[in-house]
Wavefront OBJ file of the C-alpha trace (Angstrom):
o trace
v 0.000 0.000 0.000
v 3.007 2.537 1.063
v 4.447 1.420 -1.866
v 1.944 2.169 -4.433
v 0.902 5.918 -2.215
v 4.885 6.220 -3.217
v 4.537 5.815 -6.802
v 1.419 7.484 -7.293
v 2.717 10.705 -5.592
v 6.142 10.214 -8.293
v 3.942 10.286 -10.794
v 1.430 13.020 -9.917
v 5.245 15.021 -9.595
v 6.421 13.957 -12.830
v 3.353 14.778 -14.480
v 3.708 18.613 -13.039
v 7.445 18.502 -13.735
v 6.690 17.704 -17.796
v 3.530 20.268 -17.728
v 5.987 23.044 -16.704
v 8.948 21.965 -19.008
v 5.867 22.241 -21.329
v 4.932 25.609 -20.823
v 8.466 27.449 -20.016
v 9.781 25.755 -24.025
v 6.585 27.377 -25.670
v 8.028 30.814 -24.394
v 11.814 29.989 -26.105
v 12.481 26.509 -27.801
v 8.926 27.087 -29.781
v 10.081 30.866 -31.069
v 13.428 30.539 -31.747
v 12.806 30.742 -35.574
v 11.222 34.162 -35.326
v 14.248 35.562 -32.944
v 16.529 34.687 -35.829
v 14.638 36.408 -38.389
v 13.925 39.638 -35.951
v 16.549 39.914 -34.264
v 19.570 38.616 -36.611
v 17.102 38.748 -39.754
v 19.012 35.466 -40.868
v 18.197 34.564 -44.643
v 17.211 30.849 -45.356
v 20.861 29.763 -45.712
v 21.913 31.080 -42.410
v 18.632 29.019 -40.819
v 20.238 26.359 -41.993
v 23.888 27.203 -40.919
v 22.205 27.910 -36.994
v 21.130 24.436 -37.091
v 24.618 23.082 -36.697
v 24.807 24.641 -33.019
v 21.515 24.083 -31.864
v 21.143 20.465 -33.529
v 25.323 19.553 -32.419
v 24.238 18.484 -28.401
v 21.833 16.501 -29.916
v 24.393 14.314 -31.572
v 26.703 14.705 -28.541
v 24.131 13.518 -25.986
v 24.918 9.907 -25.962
v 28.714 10.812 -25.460
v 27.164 13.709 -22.418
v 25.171 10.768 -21.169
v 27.889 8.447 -21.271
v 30.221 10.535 -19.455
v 27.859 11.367 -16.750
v 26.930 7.399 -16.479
v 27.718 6.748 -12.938
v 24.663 9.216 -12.029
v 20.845 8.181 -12.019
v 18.892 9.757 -15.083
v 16.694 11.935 -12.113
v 20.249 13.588 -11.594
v 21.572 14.140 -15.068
v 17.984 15.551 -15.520
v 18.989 18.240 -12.768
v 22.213 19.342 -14.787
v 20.268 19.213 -17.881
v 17.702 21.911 -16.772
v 20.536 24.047 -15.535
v 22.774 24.300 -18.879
v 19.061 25.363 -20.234
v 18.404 27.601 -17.909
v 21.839 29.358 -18.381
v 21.471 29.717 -22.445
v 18.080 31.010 -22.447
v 18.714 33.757 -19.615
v 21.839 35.295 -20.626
v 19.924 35.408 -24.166
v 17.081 37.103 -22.613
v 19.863 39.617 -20.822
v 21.479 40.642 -23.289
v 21.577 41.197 -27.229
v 24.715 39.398 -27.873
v 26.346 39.655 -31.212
v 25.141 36.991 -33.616
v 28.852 34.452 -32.981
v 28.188 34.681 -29.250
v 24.078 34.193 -29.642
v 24.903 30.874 -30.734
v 27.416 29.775 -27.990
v 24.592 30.470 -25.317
v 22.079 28.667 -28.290
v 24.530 25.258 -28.099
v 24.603 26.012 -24.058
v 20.705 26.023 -23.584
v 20.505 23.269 -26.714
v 22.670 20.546 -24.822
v 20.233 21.276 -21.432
v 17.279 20.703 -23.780
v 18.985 17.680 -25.915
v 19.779 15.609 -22.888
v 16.530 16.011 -21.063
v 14.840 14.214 -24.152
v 15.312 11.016 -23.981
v 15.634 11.450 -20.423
v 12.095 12.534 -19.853
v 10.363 9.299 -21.894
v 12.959 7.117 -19.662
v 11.831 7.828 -16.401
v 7.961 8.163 -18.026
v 8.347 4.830 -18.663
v 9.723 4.056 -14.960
v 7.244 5.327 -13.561
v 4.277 3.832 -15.676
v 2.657 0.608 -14.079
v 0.437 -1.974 -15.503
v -0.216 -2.820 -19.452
v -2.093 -0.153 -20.758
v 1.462 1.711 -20.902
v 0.454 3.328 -24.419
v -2.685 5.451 -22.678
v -0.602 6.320 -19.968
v 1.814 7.687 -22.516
v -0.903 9.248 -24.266
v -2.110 10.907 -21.435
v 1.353 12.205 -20.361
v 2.001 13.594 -24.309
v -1.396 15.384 -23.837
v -0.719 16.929 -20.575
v 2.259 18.462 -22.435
v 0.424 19.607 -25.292
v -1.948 20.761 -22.981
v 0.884 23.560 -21.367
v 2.457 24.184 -24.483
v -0.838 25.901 -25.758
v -1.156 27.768 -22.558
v 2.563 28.578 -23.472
v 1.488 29.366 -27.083
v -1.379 31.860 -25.702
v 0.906 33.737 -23.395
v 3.054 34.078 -26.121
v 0.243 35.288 -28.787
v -0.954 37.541 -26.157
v 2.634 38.912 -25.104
v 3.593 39.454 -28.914
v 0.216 40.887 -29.763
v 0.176 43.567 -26.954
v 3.685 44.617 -27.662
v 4.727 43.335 -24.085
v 7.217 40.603 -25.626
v 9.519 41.706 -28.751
v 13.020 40.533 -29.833
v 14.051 43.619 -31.069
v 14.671 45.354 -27.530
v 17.821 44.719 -25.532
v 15.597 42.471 -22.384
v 13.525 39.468 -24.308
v 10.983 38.642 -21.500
v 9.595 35.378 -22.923
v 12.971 33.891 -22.386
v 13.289 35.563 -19.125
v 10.160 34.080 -18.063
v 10.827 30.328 -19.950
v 14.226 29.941 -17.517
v 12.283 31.017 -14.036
v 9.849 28.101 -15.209
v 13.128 26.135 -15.990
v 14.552 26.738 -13.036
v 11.309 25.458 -10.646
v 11.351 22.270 -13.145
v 14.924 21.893 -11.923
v 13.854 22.435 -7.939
v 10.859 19.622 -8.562
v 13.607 17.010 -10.040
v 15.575 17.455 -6.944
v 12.288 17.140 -4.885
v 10.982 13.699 -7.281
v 14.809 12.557 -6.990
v 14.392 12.476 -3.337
v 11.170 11.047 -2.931
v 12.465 8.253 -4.917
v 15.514 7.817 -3.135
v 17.239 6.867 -6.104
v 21.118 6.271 -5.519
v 23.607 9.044 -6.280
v 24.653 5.555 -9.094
v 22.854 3.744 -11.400
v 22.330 0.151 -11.475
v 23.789 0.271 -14.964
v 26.239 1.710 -16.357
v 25.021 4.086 -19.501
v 27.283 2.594 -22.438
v 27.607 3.298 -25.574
v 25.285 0.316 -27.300
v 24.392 -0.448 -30.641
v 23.029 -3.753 -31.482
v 21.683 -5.052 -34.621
v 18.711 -6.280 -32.795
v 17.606 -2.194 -33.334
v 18.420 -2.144 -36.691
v 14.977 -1.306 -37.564
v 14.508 1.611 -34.470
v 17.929 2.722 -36.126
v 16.616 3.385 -39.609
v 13.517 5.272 -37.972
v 15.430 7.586 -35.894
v 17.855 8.419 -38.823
v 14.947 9.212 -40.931
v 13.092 11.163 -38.268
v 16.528 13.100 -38.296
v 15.584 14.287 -41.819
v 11.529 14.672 -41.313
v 12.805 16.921 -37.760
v 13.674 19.594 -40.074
v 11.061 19.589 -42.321
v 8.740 20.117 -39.215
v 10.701 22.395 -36.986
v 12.862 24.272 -39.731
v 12.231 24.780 -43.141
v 7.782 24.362 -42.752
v 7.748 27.438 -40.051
v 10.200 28.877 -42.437
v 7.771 28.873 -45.688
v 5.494 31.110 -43.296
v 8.334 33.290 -41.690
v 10.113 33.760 -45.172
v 7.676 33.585 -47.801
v 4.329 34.589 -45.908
v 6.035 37.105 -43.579
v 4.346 35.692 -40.846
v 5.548 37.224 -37.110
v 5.720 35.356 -33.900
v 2.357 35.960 -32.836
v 0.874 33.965 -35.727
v 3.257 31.581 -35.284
v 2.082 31.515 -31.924
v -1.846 30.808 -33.036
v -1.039 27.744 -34.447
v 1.054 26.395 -32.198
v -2.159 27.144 -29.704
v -4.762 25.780 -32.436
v -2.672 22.213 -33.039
v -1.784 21.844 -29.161
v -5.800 22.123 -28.590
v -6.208 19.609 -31.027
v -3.169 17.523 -29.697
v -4.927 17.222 -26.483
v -7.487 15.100 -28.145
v -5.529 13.536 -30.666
v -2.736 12.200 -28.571
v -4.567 10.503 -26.088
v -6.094 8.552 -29.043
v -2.655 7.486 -30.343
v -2.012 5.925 -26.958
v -5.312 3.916 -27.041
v -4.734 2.995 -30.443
v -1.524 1.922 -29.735
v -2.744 -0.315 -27.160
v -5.791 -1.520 -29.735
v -4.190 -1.694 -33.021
v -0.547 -2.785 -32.114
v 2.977 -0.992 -33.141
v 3.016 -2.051 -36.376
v -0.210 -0.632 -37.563
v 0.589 3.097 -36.140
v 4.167 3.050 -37.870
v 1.993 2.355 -41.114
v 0.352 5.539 -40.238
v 3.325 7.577 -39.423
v 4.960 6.920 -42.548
v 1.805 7.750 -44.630
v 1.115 10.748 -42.879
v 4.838 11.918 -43.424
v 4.213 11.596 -46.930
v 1.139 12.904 -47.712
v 2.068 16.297 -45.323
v 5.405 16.430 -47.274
v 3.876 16.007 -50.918
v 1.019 18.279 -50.267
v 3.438 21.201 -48.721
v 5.661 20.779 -51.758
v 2.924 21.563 -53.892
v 1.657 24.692 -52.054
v 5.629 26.279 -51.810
v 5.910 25.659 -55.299
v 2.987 27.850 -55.970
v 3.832 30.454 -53.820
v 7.198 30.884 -55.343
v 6.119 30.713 -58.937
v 2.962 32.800 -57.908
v 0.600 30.659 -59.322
v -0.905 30.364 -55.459
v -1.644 33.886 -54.196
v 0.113 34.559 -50.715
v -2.974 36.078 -49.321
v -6.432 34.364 -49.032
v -7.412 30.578 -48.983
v -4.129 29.327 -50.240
v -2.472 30.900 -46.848
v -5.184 29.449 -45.054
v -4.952 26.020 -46.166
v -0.924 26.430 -45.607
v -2.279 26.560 -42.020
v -4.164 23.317 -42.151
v -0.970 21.577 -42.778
v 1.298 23.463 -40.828
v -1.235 22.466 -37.701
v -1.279 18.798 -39.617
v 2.384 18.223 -39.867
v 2.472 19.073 -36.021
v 0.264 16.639 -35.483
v 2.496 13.983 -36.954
v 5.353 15.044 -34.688
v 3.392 13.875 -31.961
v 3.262 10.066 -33.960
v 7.089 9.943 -32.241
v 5.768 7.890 -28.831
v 5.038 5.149 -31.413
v 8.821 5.047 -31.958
v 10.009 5.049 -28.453
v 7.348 2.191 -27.610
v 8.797 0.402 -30.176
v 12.166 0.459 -29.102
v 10.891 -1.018 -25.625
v 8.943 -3.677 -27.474
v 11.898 -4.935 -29.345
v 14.823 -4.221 -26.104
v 16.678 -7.750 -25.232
v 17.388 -6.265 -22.107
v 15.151 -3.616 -20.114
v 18.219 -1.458 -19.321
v 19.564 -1.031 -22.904
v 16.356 1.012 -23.516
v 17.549 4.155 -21.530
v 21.015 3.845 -23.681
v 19.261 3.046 -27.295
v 17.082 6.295 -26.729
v 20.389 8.102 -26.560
v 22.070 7.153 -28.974
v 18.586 7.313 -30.732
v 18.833 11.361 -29.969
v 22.446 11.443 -31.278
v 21.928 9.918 -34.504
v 18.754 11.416 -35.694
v 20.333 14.798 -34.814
v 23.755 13.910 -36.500
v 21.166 13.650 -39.598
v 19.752 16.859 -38.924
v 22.593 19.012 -38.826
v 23.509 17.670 -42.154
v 20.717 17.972 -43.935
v 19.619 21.384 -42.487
v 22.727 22.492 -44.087
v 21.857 20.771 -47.403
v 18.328 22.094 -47.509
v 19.350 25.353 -46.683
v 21.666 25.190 -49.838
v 18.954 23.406 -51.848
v 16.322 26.699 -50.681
v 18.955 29.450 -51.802
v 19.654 27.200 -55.241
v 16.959 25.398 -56.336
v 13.729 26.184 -54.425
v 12.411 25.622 -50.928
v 9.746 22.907 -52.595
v 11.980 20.620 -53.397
v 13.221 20.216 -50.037
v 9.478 18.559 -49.137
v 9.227 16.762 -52.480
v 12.519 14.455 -51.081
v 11.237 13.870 -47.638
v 8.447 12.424 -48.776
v 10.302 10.050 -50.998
v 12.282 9.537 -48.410
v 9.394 9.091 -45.866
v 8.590 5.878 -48.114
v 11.232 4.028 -46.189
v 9.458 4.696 -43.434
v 6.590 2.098 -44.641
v 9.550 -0.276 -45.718
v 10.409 -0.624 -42.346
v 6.487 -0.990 -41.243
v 6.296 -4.356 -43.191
v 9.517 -5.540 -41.223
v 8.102 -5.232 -37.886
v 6.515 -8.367 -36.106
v 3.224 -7.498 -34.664
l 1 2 3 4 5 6 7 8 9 10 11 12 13 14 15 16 17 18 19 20 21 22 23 24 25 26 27 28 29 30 31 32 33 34 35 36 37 38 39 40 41 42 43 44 45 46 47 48 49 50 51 52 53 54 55 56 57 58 59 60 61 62 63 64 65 66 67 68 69 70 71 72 73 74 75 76 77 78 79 80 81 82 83 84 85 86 87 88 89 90 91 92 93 94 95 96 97 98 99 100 101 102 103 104 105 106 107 108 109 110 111 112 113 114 115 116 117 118 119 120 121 122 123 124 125 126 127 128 129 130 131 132 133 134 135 136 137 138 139 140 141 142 143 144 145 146 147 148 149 150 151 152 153 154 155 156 157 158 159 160 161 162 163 164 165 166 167 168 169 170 171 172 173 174 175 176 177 178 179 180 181 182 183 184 185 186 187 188 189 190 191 192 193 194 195 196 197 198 199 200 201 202 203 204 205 206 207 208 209 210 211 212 213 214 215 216 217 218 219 220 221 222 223 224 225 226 227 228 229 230 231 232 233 234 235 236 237 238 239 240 241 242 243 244 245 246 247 248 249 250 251 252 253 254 255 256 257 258 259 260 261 262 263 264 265 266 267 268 269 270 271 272 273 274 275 276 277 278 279 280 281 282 283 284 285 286 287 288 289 290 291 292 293 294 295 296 297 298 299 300 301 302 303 304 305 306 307 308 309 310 311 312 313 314 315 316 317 318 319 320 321 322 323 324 325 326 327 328 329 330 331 332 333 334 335 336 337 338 339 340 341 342 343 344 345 346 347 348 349 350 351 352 353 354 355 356 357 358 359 360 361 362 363 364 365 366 367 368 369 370 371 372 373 374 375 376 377 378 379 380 381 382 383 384 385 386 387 388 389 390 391 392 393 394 395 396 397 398 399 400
C-alpha cells in the first residue's frame, strides 16, 4: 500500500514537472525561428547554418550521457535543466552579437537535448500496468496541454507589444528559464522522494546492437523529417508569408488544442491496433504532409498560389497537420521497448537514438538550406516524402 501511495505521488510530480517543461519551451524553444529572423534577420541559408549549433548536443548527448553514467537519469535531468536555464537567460539579458548568440544557443541546446530522452525514460519508470500506451498518451497530452497555454501567453505577449526581440531584455525567455529553473527544484524534490542512488544500477554505455536495426533506420529518418517540421515548414510562413511570432504563436495554440485530443487517441490505439499498424500511419502521414506542402511552396514561389487568401489558409491546415504527426514519435520510443533484449539497454538506445537522428539533422539542415537558396524551398518537401517511403519499408519488417 506505502508502496503504491509512493509511486502514485512520483507520478502526480512527474506529471507537473513535464507540464511546466511544457509551458516554459513554448516561451523559447517554440520561437526561436522568429528571434533569428527579428533579431539577426538570418536569410534561409543562415537558418540552416544555426542548425549546426543548436542540432550539435543533440548528436553529442549519448557521449554527455555516457560521461555522466555513474549518475541516475533523475540527476543528469537536474544538470540538464541548468545548462538550459543558463542559455536562455543570458539570451534574454542581453543582445549578444550573432557568434556569441549561438554559444549560449549550443549552451541552452545541450540542457534541452539531454533532457529528451531522459524525460520518456523515467515516463516509462514510472508507468505501471499494461495499458502503458494510454498512460503515454495521457502524459504527451498533458504536455500539449501547457504548451498551448505557453502558445497563448506568447500570442498575447507578442500581440500587446509586451514581448519583442528587437529590444535589448527578451521577457519570454526571461520568463521560460524562471519556469526552468522550478522544473529543476521539482527534479531534486521527485529525486528524493524516490531515493534513487547518487549511481545507477547500470552503467550508460555506448550500445548499438543489430537487434535495433529497424529503431535505427527510424530515428535516422526522423533526423531528416525533424527539419522539415521544426525548420524549413515554419520557415515557408516566416520567409515567404512574412508571418511574425504571434501567428506563429496561433497555431502552435490551435494544433496543441487539437493535440490534447488527438494524442490521447494514439495511446489507445496503440494499445488496440498494435505498433506495427501506427508506424503504417506515421509513414503515410509523413508523406502525404510532405507532398502536399511541396505543392503549395511551389505555388507560392512561382505565384501561381496567391500569398494572401485561402491558399495561406490552407498552408495553415498543414502546418497544424504536420504538427500533429510530430506527436506520432511515442510510437517510436514504444517500439524500441517492445523490441529491447534487455530492459536497461532502452535508456542507452534512446540516446544514442537522440544522437543519430540529430547527427542527420545538422547535415541535412545544411543541405536544404543550400537546396532553398539554389533550387527552391519545394523541393526540399518533395525528397522527404520520398524519403518518408522508407518509413513504410520498415512498417512491413516489424513483427506485430
Amino acid at each position: 500500500m506505502f508502496k503504491e501511495l509512493k509511486s502514485s505521488k512520483a507520478l502526480v510530480l512527474y506529471f507537473v514537472i513535464i507540464s511546466i517543461t511544457a509551458f516554459a519551451l513554448a516561451l523559447s524553444n517554440d520561437v526561436l525561428a522568429n528571434y533569428f529572423k527579428d533579431a539577426y534577420q538570418v536569410t534561409a541559408y543562415q537558418r540552416g547554418i544555426i542548425e549546426f549549433p543548436r542540432e550539435l548536443p543533440g548528436f553529442l548527448v549519448v557521449f554527455i550521457a555516457a560521461v555522466l553514467s555513474g549518475l541516475s537519469d533523475l540527476r543528469i535531468s537536474i544538470i540538464a535543466q541548468f545548462m538550459s536555464i543558463i542559455g536562455i537567460f543570458i539570451l534574454g539579458l542581453t543582445s549578444p552579437i550573432f557568434a556569441v548568440m549561438l554559444i549560449f544557443i549550443f549552451i541552452n541546446s545541450v540542457g534541452m537535448h539531454l533532457f529528451m530522452p531522459l524525460q520518456d525514460s523515467i515516463g516509462m519508470s514510472l508507468f505501471k500496468g499494461d495499458n502503458i500506451g494510454r498512460r503515454m498518451g495521457q502524459y504527451k497530452s498533458v504536455y500539449t496541454a501547457f504548451s498551448m497555454l505557453g502558445g497563448i501567453l506568447v500570442f498575447i505577449g507578442f500581440k500587446v507589444g509586451f514581448f519583442s526581440f528587437t529590444g535589448r531584455t527578451k521577457w519570454t525567455f526571461i520568463i521560460s528559464a524562471s519556469l526552468l529553473t522550478i522544473v529543476m527544484i521539482l527534479l531534486i524534490f521527485l529525486e528524493r522522494h524516490m531515493k534513487e542512488k547518487s549511481k545507477s544500477q547500470t552503467k550508460v554505455k555506448f550500445l548499438f546492437r543489430k537487434e535495433y536495426k529497424y529503431y535505427y533506420t527510424l530515428v535516422v529518418l526522423f533526423g531528416v523529417q525533424k527539419q522539415m517540421m521544426i525548420v524549413y515548414g515554419p520557415w515557408v510562413l516566416i520567409e515567404l508569408l512574412n508571418k511574425k511570432a504571434d501567428t506563429m504563436a496561433l497555431l502552435g495554440i490551435i494544433g496543441a488544442f487539437i493535440g490534447i485530443f488527438f494524442i490521447p487517441l494514439i495511446g489507445k490505439w496503440l494499445d488496440r491496433f498494435g505498433i506495427k499498424a501506427m508506424l503504417y500511419l506515421d509513414a503515410l502521414s509523413f508523406i502525404g504532409v510532405y507532398l502536399v506542402y511541396g505543392f503549395f511552396t511551389a505555388g507560392f514561389v512561382s505565384g501561381s498560389l496567391a500569398r494572401t487568401g485561402l491558399p495561406v489558409l490552407l498552408i495553415y491546415v498543414l502546418f497544424i497537420f504536420d504538427r500533429m504527426s510530430n506527436q506520432m514519435g511515442m510510437v517510436r520510443t514504444l517500439y524500441m521497448r517492445s523490441i529491447a533484449v534487455d530492459p536497461n539497454d532502452i535508456t542507452p538506445t534512446l540516446s544514442l537514438g537522440v544522437s543519430m537522428d540529430h547527427f542527420v539533422s545538422i547535415t541535412s539542415a545544411y543541405l536544404c538550406g543550400i537546396v532553398w537558396m539554389m533550387w527552391g524551398p519545394q523541393y526540399i518537401f518533395f525528397a522527404a516524402a520520398a524519403l518518408s517511403l522508407v518509413n513504410l519499408y520498415v512498417a512491413t519488417k516489424v513483427k506485430k
